[in-house]
C-alpha positions as CSV (number, residue, x, y, z in Angstrom):
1,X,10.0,-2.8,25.9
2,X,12.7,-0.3,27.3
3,X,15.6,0.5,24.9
4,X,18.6,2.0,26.4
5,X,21.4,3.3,24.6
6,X,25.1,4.8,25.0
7,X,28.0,6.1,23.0
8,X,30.8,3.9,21.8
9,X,33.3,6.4,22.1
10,X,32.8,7.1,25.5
11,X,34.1,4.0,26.5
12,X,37.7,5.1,26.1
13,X,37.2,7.2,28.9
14,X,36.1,3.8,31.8
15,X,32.4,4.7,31.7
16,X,29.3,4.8,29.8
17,X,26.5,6.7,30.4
18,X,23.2,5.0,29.8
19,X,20.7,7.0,28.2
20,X,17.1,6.4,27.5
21,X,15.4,7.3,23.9
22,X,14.3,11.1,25.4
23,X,18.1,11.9,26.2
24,X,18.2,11.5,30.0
25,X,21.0,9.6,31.7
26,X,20.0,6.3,34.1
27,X,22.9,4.6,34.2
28,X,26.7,3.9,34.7
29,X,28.3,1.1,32.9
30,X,32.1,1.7,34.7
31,X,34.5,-1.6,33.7
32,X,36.5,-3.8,31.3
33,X,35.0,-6.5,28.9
34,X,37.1,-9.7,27.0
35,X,39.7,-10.3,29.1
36,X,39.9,-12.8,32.2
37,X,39.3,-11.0,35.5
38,X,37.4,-8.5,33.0
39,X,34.0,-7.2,35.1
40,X,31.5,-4.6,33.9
41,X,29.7,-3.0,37.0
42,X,26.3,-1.1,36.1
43,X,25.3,2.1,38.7
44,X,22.0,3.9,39.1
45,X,23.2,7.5,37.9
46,X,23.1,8.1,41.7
47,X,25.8,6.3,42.3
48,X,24.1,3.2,43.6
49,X,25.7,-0.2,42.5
50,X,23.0,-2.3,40.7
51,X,25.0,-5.2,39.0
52,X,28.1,-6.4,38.5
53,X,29.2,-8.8,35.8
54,X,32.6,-10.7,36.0
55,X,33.9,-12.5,33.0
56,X,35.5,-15.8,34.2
57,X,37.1,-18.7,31.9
């Protein structure tokens, strides 16, 4: 199994960059999470959007 892993406090900045075990960056978690109208969008570190999550009540 993969583990992935990012820093808390880099949240307060909008983004999260998603790091593997060996240090290297793969992803971009970019977004807001709670709240109505709240989405989380998840980009290869390239820039390319993968997924996009939208939270909805």
């Amino acid at each position: 199994m993969r583990k992935l892993y990012f820093s808390r406090n880099s949240f307060a900045q909008g983004a999260r960059i998603v790091r593997d075990a060996h240090n290297q960056s793969h992803y971009l978690l970019v977004g807001r999470w709670g709240r109505r109208q709240d989405a989380l969008s998840l980009y290869a570190i390239q820039g390319e959007l993968l997924a996009k999550i939208r939270f909805i009540l």
